[in-house]
C-alpha positions as CSV (number, residue, x, y, z in Angstrom):
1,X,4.3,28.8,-36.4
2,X,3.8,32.4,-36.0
3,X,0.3,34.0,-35.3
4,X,-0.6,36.3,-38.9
5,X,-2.9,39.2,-39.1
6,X,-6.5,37.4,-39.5
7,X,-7.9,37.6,-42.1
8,X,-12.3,37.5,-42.1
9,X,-12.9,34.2,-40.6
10,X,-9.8,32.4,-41.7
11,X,-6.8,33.2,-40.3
12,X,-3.0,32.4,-42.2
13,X,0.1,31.5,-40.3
14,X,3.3,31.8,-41.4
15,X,6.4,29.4,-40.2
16,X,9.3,31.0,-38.4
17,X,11.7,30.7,-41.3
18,X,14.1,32.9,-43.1
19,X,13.5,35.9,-45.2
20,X,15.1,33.6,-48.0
21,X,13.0,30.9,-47.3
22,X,10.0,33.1,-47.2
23,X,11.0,34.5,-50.9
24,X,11.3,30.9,-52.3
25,X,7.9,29.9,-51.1
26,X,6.2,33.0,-52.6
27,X,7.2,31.2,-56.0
28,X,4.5,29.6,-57.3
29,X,4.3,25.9,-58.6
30,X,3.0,25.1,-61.8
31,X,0.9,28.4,-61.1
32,X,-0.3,27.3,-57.6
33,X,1.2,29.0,-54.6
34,X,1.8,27.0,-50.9
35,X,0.8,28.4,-48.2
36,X,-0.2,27.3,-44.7
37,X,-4.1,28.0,-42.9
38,X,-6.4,27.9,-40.9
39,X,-8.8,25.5,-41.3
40,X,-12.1,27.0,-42.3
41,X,-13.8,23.9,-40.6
42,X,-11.5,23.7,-37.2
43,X,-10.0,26.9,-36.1
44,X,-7.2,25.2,-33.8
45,X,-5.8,23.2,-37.0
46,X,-3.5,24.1,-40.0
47,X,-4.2,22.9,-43.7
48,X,-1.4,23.0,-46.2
49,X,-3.1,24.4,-49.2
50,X,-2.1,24.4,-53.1
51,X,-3.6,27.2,-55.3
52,X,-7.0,27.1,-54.4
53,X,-8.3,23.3,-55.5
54,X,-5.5,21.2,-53.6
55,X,-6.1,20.9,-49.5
56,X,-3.7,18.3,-47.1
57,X,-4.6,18.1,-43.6
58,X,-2.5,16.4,-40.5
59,X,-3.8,13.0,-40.0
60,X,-3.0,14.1,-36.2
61,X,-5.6,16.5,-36.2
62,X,-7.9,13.4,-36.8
63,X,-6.7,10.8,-34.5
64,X,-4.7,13.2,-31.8
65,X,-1.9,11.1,-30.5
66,X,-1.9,9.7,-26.9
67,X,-0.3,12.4,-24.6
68,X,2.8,9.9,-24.3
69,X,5.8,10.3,-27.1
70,X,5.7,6.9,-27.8
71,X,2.3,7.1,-29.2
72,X,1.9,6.9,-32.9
73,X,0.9,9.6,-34.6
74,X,1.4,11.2,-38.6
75,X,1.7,14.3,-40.4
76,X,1.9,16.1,-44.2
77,X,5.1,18.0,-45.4
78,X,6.3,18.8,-48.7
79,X,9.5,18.7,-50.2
80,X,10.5,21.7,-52.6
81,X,13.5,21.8,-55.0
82,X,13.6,24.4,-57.4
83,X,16.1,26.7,-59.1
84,X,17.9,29.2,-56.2
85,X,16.1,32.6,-57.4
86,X,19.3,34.3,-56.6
87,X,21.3,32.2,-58.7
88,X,19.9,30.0,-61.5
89,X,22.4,27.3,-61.8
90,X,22.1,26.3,-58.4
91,X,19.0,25.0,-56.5
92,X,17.1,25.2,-53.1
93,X,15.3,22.8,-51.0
94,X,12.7,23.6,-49.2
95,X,11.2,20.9,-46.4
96,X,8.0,21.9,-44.4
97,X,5.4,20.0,-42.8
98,X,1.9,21.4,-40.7
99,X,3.8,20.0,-37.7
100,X,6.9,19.4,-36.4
101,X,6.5,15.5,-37.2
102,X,6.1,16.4,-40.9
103,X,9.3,18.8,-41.4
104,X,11.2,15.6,-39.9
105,X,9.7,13.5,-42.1
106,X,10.0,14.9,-45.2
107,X,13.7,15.6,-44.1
108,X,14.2,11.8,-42.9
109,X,12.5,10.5,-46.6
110,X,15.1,12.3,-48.3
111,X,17.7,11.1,-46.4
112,X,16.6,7.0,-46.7
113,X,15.2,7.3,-50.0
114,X,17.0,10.0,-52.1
115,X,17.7,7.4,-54.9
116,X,13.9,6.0,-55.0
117,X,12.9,9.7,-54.7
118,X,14.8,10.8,-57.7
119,X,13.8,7.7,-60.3
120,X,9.8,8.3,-58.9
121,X,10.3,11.8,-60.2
122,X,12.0,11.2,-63.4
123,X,10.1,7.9,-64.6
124,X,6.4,10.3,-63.4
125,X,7.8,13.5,-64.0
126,X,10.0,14.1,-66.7
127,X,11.9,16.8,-66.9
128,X,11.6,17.4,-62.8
129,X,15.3,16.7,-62.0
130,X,16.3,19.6,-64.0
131,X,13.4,21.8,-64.0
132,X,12.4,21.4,-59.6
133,X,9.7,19.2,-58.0
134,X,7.5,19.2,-55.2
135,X,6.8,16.1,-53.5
136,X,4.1,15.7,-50.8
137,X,4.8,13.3,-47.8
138,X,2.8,11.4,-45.1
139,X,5.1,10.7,-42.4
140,X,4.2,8.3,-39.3
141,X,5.9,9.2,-35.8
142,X,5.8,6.5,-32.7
143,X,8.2,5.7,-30.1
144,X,10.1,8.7,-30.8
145,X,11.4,8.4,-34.4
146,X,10.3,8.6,-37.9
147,X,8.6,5.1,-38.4
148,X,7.7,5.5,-42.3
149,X,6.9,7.4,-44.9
150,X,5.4,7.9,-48.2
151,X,4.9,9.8,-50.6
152,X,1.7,11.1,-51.7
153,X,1.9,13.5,-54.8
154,X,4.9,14.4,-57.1
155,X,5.4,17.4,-59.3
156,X,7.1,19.4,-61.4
157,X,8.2,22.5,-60.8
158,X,6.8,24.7,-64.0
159,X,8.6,28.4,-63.7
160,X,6.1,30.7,-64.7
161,X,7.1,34.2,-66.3
């Protein structure tokens, strides 16, 4: 992540992404927009925040892992599909975690559990296959892979006018 012009005591941070990327995640969901910060508790740690009611933190920020990559250690990322803004009949996903060990997590879900990904979000969501979704994921690192994850919150992606 990228430093941010602070802002009073809480400072944003922006991920080094694409300009594209950065347009889709301007988009909000269901009315609420993601964004990345500063904790307002703990200035060295990054919050995923949704709208302004909905906070995830790293569980690594709790428990730091051992200074050894084979320590265990876990993290929050989110996985965004919605409609390509440039083109409606396609869509885009988005992954992103607080750390590192989120963005491969969320990326690693998808790839082992696609299939149980898709019926969780069309028995709970409706509509989300067609419309977008956002799913939230815990992921667990140790010994230098992706050792499980879950997933923690599923929605659908409302477009709002």
């Amino acid at each position: 992540m990228r430093f941010i012009k602070p802002t009073s005591r809480s400072q944003l941070y922006e991920s080094i992404r694409n300009s594209f990327t950065k347009k889709v995640l301007k988009l909000p969901v269901n009315g609420d927009l993601l964004s990345f910060a500063t904790s307002p508790t703990a200035v060295d740690q990054i919050e995923l925040k949704r709208g302004n009611t909905i906070t995830y933190t790293s569980p690594s920020y709790i428990d730091p892992p051992e200074d050894k990559p084979q320590a265990r250690s876990g993290d929050i990322a989110f996985i965004l599909r919605r409609p390509n803004p440039k083109n409606e009949l396609c869509s885009v996903v988005v992954f992103a975690g607080i750390r590192g060990i989120g963005t491969w997590g969320a990326s690693d879900h998808l790839r082992k559990y696609a299939k149980k990904l898709s019926a969780r979000v069309a028995k709970d969501q409706g509509n989300a296959i067609k419309q977008g979704f956002l799913a939230v994921i815990a992921a667990d690192y140790e010994n230098f892979d992706i050792v499980q994850t879950k997933v923690k919150d599923v929605s659908t992606v409302v477009e709002d006018a």
